[in-house]
PAVEXVO-553631 format. One record per residue (C-alpha): x, y, z. Coordinates in pm, 1 decimal, always signed. Layout:
PAVEXVO-553631
ATOM         c1         c2         c3
ATOM          X          Y          Z
...
This chain:
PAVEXVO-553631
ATOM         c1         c2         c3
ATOM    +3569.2     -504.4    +4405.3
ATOM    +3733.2     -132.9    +4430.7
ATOM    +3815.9     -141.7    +4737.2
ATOM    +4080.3     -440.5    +4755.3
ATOM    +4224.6     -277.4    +4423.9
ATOM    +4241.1      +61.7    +4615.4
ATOM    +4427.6     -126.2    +4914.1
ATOM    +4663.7     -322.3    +4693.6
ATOM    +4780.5      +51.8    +4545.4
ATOM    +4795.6     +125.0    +4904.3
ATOM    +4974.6     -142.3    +4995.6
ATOM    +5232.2      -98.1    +4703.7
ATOM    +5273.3     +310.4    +4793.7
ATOM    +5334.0     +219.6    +5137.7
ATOM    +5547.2      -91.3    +5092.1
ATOM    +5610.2     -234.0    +4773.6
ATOM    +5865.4     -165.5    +4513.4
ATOM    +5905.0     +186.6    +4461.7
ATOM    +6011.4     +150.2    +4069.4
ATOM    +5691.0      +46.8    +4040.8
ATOM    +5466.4     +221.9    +4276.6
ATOM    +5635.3     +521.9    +4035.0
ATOM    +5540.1     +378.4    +3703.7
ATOM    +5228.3     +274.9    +3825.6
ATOM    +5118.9     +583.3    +3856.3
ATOM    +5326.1     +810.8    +3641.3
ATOM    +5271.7     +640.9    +3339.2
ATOM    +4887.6     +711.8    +3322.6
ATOM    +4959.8    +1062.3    +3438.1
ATOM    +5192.7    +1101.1    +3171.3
ATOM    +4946.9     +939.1    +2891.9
ATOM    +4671.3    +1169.2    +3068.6
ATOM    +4877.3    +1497.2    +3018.2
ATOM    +4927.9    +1379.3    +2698.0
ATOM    +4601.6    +1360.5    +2619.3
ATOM    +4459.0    +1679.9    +2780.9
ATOM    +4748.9    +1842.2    +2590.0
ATOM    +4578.0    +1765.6    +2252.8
ATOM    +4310.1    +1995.2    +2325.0
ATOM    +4529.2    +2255.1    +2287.3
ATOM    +4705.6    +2099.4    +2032.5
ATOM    +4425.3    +1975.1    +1773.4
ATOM    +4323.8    +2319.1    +1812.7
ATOM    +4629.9    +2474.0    +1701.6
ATOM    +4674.8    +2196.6    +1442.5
ATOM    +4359.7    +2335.5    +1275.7
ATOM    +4379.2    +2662.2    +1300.6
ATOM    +4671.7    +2637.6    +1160.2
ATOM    +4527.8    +2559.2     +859.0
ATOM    +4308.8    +2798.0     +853.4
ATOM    +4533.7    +3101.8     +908.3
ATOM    +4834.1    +3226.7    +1160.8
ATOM    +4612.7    +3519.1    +1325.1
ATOM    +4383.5    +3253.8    +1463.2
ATOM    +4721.8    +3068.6    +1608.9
ATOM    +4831.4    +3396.4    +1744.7
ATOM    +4461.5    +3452.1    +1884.3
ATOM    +4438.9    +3149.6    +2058.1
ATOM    +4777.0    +3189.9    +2211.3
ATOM    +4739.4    +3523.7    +2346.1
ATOM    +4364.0    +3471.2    +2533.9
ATOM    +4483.6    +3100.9    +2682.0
ATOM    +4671.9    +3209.1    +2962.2
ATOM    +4382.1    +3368.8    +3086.6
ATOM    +4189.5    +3065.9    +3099.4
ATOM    +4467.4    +2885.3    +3218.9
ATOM    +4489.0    +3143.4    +3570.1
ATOM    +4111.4    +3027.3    +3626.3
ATOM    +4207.8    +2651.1    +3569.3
ATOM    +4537.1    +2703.0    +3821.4
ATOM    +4294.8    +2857.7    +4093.3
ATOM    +4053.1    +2626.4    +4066.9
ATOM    +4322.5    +2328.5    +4058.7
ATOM    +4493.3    +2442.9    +4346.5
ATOM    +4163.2    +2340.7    +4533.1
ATOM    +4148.0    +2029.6    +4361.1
ATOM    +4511.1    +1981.4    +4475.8
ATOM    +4507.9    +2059.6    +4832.8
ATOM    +4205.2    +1744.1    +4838.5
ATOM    +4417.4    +1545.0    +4655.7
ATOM    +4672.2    +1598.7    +4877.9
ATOM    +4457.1    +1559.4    +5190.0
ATOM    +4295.8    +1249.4    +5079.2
ATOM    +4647.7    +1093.0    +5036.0
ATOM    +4768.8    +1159.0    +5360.7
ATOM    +4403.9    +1029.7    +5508.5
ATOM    +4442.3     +700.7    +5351.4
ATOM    +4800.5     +664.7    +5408.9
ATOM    +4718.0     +675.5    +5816.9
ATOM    +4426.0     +476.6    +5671.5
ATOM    +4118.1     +726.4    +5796.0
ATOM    +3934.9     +631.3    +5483.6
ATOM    +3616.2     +813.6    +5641.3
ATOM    +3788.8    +1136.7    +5692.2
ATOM    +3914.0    +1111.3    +5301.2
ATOM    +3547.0    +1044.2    +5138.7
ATOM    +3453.8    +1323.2    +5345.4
ATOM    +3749.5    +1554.6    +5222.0
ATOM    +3608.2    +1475.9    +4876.6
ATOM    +3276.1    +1592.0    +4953.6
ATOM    +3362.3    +1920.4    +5066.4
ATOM    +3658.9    +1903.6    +4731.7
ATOM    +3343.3    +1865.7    +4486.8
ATOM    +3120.7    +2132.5    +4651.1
ATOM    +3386.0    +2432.0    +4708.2
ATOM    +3516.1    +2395.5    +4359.7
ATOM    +3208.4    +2355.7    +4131.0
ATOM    +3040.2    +2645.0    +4294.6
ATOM    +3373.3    +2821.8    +4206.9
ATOM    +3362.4    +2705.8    +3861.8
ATOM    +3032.7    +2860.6    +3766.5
ATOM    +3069.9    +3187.1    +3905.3
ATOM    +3408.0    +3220.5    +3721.1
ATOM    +3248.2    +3120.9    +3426.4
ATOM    +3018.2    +3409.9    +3480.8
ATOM    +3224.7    +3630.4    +3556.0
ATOM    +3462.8    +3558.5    +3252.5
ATOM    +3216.1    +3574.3    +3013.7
ATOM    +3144.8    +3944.8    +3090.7
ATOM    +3474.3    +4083.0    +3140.3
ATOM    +3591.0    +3888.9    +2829.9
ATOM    +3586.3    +4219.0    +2597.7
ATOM    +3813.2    +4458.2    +2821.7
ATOM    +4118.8    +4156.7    +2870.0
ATOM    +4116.7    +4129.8    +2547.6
ATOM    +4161.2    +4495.7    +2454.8
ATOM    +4373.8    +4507.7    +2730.2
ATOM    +4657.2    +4236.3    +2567.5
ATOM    +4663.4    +4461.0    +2256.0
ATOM    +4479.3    +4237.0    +2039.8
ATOM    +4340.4    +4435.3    +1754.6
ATOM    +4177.4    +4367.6    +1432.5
ATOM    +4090.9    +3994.8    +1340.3
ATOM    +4289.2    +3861.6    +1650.5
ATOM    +4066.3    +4083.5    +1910.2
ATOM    +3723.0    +3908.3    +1716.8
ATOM    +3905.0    +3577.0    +1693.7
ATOM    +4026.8    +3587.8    +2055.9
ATOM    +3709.6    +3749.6    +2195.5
ATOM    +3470.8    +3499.6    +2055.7
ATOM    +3703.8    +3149.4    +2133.6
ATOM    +3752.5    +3286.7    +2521.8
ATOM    +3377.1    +3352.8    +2540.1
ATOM    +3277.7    +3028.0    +2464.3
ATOM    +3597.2    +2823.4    +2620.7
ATOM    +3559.1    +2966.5    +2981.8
ATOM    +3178.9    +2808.6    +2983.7
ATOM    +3364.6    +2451.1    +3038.9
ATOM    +3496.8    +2556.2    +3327.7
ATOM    +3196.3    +2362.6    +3551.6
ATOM    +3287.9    +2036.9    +3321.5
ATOM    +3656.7    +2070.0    +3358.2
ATOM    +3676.6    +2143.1    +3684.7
ATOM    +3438.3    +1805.7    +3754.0
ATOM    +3709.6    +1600.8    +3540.7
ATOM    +3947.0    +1737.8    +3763.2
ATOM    +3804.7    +1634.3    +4093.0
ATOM    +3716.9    +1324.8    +3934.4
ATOM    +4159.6    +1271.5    +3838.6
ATOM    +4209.5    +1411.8    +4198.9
ATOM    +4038.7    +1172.2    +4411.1
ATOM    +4122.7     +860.7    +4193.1
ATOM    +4483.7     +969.3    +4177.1
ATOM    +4514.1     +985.3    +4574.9
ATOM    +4377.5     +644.0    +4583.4
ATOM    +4722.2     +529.7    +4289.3
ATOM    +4461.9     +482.9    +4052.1
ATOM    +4563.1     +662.6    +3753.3
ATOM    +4444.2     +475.2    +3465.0
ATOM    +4042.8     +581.8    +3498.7
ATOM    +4130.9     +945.8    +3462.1
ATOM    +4368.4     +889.0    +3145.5
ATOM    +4098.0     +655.6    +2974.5
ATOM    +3805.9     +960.3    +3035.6
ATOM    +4030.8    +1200.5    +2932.4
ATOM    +4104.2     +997.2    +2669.1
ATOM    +3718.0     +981.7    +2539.0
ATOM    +3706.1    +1344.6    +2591.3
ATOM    +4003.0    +1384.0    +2290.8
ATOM    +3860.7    +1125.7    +2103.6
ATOM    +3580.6    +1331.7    +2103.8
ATOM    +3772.6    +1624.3    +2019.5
ATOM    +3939.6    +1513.1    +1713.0
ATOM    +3646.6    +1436.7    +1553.7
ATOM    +3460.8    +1805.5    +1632.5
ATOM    +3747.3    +2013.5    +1532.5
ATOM    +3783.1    +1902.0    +1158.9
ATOM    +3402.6    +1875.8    +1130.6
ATOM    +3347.5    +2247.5    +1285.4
ATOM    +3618.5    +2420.9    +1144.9
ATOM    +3665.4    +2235.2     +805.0
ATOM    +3324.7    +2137.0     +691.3
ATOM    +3076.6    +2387.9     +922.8
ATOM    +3302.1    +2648.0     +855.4
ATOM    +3269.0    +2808.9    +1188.7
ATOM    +3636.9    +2929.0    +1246.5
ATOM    +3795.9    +2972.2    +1579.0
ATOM    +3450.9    +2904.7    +1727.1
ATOM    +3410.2    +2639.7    +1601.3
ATOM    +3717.2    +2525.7    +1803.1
ATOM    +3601.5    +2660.0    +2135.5
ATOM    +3298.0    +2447.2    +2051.5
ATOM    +3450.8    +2131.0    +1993.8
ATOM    +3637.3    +2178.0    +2352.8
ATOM    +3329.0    +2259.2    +2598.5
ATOM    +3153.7    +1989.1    +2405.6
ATOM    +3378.5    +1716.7    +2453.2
ATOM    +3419.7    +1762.8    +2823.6
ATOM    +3023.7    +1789.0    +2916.6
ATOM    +2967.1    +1390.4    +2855.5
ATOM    +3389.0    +1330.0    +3049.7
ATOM    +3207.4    +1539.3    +3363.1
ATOM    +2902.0    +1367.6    +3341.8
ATOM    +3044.2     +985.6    +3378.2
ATOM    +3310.3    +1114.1    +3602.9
ATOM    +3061.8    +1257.1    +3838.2
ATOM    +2817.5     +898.4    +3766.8
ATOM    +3153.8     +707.5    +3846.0
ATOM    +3219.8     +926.7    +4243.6
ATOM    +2857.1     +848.0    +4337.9
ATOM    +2800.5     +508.5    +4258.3
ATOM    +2815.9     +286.9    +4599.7
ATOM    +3036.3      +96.6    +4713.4
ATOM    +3364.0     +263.7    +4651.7
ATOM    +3640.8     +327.5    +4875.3
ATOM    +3578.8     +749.0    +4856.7
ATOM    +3274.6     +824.2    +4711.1
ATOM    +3058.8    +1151.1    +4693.4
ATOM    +2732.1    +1123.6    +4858.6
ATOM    +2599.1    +1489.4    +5018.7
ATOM    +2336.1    +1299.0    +5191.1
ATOM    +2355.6    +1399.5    +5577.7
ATOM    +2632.3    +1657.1    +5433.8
ATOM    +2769.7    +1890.1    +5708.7
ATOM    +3043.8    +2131.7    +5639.1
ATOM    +3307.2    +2085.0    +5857.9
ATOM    +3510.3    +2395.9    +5973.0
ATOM    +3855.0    +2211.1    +5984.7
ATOM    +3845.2    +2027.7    +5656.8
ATOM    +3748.0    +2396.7    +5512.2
ATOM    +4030.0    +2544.6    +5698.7
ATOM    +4291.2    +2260.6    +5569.3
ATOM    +4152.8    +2321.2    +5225.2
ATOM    +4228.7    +2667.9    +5233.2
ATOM    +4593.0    +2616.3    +5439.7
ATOM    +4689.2    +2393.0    +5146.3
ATOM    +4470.6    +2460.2    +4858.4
ATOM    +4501.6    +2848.4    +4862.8
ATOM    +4894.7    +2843.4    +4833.8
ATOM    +4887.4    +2665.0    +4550.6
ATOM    +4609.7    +2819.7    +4366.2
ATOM    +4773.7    +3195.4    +4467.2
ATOM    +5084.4    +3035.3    +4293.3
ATOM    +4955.0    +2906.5    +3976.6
ATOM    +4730.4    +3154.6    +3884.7
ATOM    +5012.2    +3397.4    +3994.0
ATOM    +5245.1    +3200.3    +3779.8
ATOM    +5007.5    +3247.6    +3492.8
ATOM    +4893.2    +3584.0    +3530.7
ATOM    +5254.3    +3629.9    +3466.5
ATOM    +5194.6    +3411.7    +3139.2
ATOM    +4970.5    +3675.0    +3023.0
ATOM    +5163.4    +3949.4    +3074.0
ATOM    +5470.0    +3706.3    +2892.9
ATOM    +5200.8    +3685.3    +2609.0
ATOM    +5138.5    +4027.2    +2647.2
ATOM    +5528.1    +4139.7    +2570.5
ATOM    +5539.9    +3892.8    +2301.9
ATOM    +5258.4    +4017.3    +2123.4
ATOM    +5498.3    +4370.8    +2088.8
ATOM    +5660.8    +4212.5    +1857.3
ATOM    +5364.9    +4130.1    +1623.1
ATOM    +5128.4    +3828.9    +1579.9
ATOM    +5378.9    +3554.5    +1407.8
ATOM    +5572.6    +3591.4    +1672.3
ATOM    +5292.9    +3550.0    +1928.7
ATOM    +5196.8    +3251.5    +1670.6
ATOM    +5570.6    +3125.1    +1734.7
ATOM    +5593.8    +3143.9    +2107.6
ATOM    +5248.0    +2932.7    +2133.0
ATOM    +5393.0    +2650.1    +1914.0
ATOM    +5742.5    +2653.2    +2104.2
ATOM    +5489.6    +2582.7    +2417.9
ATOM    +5244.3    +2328.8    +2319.5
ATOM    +5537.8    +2129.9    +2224.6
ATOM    +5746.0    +2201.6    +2495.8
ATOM    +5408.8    +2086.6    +2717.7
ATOM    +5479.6    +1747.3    +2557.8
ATOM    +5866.2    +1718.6    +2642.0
ATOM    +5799.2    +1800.4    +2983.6
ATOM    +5555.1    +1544.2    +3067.2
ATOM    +5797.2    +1327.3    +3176.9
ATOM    +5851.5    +1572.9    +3452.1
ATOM    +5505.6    +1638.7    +3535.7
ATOM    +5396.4    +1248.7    +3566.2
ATOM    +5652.1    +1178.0    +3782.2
ATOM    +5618.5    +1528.1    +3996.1
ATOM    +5274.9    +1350.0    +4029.8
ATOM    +5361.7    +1046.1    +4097.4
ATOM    +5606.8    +1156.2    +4399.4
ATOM    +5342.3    +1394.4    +4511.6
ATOM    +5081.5    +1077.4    +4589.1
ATOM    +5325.7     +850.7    +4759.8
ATOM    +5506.7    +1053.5    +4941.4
ATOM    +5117.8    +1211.0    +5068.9
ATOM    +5037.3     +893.8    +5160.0
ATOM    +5372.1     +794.8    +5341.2
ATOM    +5438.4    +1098.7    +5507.4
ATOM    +5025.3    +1025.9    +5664.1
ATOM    +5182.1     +648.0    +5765.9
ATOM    +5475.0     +817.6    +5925.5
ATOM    +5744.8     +724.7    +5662.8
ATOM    +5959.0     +996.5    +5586.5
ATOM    +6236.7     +822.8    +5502.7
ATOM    +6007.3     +629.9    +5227.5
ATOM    +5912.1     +941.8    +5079.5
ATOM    +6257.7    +1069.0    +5078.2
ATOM    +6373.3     +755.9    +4907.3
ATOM    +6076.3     +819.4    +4651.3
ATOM    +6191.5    +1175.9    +4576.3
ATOM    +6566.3    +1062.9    +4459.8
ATOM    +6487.1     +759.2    +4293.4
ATOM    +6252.8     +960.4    +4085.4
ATOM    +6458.2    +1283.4    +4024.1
ATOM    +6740.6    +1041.0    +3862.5
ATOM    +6524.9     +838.9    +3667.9
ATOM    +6364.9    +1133.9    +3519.4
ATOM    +6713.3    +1449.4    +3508.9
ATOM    +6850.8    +1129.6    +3257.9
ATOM    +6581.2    +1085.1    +3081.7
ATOM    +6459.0    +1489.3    +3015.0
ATOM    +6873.6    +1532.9    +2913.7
ATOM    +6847.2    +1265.2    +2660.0
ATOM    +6513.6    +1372.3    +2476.5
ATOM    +6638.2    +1740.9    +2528.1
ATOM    +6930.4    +1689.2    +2378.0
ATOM    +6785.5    +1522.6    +2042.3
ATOM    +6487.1    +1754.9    +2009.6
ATOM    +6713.5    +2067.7    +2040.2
ATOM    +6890.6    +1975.8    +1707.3
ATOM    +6778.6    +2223.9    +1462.0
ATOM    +6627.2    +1952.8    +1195.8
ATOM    +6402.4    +1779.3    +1423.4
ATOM    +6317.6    +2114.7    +1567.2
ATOM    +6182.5    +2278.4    +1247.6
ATOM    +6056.1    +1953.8    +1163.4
ATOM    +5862.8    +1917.1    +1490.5
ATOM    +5706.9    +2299.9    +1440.7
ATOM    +5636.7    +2254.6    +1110.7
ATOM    +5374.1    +2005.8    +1179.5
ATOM    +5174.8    +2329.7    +1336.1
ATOM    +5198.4    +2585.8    +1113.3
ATOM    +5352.3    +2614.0     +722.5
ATOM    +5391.4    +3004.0     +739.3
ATOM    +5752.1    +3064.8     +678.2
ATOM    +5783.3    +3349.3     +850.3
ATOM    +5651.9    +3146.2    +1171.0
ATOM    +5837.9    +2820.1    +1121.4
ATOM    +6249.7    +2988.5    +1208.7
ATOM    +6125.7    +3162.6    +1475.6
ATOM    +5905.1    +2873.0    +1652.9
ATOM    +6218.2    +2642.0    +1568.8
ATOM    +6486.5    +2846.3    +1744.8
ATOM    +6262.3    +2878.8    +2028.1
ATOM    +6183.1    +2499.4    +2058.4
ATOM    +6518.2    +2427.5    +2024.0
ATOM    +6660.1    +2654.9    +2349.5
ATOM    +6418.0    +2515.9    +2554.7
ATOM    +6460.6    +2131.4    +2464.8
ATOM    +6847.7    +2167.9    +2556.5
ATOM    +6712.7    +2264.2    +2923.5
ATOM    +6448.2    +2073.8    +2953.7
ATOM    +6594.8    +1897.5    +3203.4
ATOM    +6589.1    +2134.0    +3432.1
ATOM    +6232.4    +2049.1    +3464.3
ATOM    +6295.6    +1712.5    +3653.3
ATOM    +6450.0    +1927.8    +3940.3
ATOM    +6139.1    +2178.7    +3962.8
ATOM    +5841.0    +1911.3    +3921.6
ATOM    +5926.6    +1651.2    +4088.3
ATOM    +6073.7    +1870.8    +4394.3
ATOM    +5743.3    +2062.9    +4323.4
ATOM    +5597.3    +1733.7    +4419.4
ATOM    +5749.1    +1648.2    +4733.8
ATOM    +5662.3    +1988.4    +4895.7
ATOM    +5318.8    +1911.3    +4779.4
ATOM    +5293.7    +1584.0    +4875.8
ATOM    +5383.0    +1667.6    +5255.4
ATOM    +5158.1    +2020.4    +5248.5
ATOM    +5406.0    +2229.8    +5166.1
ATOM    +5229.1    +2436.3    +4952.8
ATOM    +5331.8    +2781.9    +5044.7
ATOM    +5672.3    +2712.2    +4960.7
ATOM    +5552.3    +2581.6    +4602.4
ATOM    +5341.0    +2913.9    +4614.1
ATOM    +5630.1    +3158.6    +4651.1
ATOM    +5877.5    +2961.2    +4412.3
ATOM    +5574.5    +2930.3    +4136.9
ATOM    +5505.5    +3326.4    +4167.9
ATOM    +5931.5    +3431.7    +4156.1
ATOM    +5987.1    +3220.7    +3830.7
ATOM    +5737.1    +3450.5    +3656.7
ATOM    +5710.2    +3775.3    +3837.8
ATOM    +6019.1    +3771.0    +3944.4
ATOM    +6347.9    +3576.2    +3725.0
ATOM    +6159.6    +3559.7    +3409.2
ATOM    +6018.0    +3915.7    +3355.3
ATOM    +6395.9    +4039.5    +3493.7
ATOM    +6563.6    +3841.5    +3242.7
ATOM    +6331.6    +3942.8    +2974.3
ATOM    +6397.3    +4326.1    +3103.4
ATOM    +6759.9    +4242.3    +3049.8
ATOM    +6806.6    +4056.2    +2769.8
ATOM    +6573.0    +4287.8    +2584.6
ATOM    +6715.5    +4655.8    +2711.1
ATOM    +7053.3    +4598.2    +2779.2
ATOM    +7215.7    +4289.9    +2553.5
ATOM    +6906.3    +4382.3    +2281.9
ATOM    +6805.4    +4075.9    +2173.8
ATOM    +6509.1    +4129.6    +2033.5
ATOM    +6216.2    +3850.8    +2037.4
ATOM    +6488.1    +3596.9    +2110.2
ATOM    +6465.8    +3812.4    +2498.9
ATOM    +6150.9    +3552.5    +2557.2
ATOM    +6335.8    +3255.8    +2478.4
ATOM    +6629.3    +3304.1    +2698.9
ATOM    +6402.3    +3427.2    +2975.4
ATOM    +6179.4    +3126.8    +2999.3
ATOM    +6471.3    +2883.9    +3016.7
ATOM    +6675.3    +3135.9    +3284.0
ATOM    +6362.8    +3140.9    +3509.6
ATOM    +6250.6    +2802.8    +3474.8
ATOM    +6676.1    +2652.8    +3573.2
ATOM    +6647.6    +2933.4    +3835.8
ATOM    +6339.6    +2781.1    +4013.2
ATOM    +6422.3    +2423.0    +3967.8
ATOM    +6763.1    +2526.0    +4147.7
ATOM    +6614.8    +2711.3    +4433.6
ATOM    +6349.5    +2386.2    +4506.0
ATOM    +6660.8    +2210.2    +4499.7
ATOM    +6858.4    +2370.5    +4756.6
ATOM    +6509.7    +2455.5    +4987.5
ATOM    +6521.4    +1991.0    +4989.8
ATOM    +6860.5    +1987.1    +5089.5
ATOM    +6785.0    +2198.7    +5390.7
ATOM    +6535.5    +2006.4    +5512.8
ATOM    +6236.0    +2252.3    +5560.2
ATOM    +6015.9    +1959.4    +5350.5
ATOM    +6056.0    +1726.2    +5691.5
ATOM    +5884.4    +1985.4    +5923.7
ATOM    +5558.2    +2150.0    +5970.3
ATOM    +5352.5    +1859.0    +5780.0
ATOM    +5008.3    +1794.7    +5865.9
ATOM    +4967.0    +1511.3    +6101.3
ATOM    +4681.8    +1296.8    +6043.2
ATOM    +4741.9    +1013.0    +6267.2
């Protein structure tokens, strides 16, 4: 039965209607983001009620989880790229192959990260300036949080390898079970156990372990058009080397770009711990604007994989504007209503009822609504470079927003125009327009058409 579905989705990326090729698999990207998002979110939710030092905690020890996950994604990525352009020139061999070598390389990477985490936890968090309650309240969530890395890293293999095939859906509902999951942990550990920020960290790993566990049952079960079977298994040396060509860009970049993050966290936390608290409301919520953006970046990095391995450039450049319009309209509409300062404060005061926190999260929020759409110009350009193997390009853009235009605009705003904690908000919305602009003008000159892998 899964493999006619598969070729139908094949047969719509590489022919059908492109409005819906998009929202075929956008939508349940979108959903899936959504849902992953609520990790972070139900934990902030309850913390919130429990006090604003665990908020500011959790904020300031996430970005350094989030530089594993972007390393280890960025191998995840490069196979879900590779596996798109293998089915596109329909070597459907070559792809289940590709996503044996995917699951090995990045679960052994997982648990020695894990490992490594756990014992160097201590010193990052002295060194981000937590002290007090937030150093024992970030110390003891990170400890326990970096231990899913093994599960999450097998959810994400399991997302990449049905998302090169356009199926989208399986991923959302499993993420979907892992939240469900989630929301009923967090209240019970934290409310009725008692066991604080923990408790939270808790909930996480152990709503994942049973996702991994039927993700990985789903990738071996026969009869599939890509499954993962290591019997007979041979590493080959130029599906290792393609992994690295593509994946290694792109997990240099993201973990780059959120290295940066930490540092960002690290400048924020200067100004005390309800502004930290502030800044990691502004963000989860901000995750959930953007989403739009992200789906779609996904969406347009899967079809135009898979055309650009059938030869089709001019399909995948058809792909890339008909998304970037559908979704530049659509971030400048929601943008433009969530910036107003009622639905802002309303929208942050769902997270937190400190009123110190609540101004401060609001004027945040409502900056980087207004330029949200900027987004739809860096993700879904994002995903055409991806899509073709352009990953170094993605690498060097994803490293300057930080490194580069956002800690310069911070130095700015914040030395010479003194503007205080407000210096973060303008310099996240600066770097992130920057980016999407340079992406922009890198399309128009055409660099996207040349170089790609060529799998036929």
């Amino acid at each position: 039965m899964s493999k006619p579905i598969s070729e139908n989705k094949r047969n719509m990326i590489l022919n059908g209607s492109l409005s819906q090729a998009i929202l075929m698999l956008a939508v349940p990207v979108m959903i899936n983001s959504f849902i992953q998002s609520m990790y972070n979110l139900t934990d902030t939710f309850w913390l919130g009620r429990i006090g604003t030092e665990n908020q500011s905690a959790i904020t300031l020890v996430s970005p350094f989880q989030n530089i594993l996950t972007s390393f280890g994604n960025g191998i995840t990525t490069a196979g879900a790229i590779l596996i798109s352009q293998y089915l596109g020139a329909r070597k459907d061999e070559q792809a289940a192959k590709m996503a044996n070598h995917i699951c090995l390389i990045s679960l052994g990477f997982s648990i020695i990260c894990a490992l490594l985490c756990f014992l160097i936890s201590p010193s990052l968090v002295t060194w981000l300036g937590a002290v007090g309650n937030v150093y024992v309240y970030g110390l003891t969530y990170l400890r326990i949080v970096v231990l899913d890395l093994p599960f999450l890293f097998m959810i994400n293999l399991f997302t990449a390898v049905k998302q090169a095939q356009g199926d989208t859906v399986k991923p959302m509902l499993l993420n979907l079970l892992g939240i469900v999951i989630n929301l009923i942990l967090d209240p019970l550990f934290l409310i009725v156990f008692h066991w604080g920020i923990g408790g939270a960290a808790f909930a996480t790993l152990t709503a994942k372990i049973p996702c991994a566990l039927i993700g990985f049952i789903i990738l071996t079960k026969p009869g599939q058009l890509i499954r993962i079977s290591f019997k007979n298994f041979v590493f080959d040396k130029k599906m290792i080397s393609s992994i690295i060509k593509i994946g290694l860009p792109t997990a240099i970049g993201g973990s780059t770009m959120q290295l940066g993050t930490l540092l960002m966290t690290r400048n924020v936390n200067v100004y005390g711990y309800i502004a930290t608290s502030a800044y990691g409301i502004g963000n989860k919520i901000n995750s959930l604007i953007t989403m739009p953006a992200s789906g779609i970046g996904s969406a347009v990095s899967t079809i135009v994989g898979q055309n650009i391995g059938a030869g089709n450039r001019k399909r995948a450049d058809k792909a890339f504007h008909y998304s970037l319009r559908i979704c530049a309209v659509f971030l400048l509409i929601l943008g433009f209503i969530l910036s107003r300062r009622p639905v802002s404060q309303a929208m942050v005061s769902f997270f937190s009822s400190d009123a110190k926190v609540i101004p401060l999260a609001a004027d945040y929020l409502s900056i980087i609504a207004f330029w949200c759409w900027t987004n739809a110009f860096y993700n879904v350009s994002q995903g055409l470079f991806q899509g073709c193997g352009h990953t170094f390009i993605t690498m060097l853009v994803d490293a300057s927003r930080i490194w580069i235009f956002r800690l310069l605009t911070l130095f700015i705003c914040a030395n010479i125009f003194h503007l205080g904690v407000a210096s973060i908000w303008y310099s996240v919305v600066i770097s992130n327009g920057t980016s999407a602009l340079i992406l922009y003008i890198l399309y128009w000159t055409g660099i996207w058409k040349k170089g790609y892998a060529d799998l036929r």
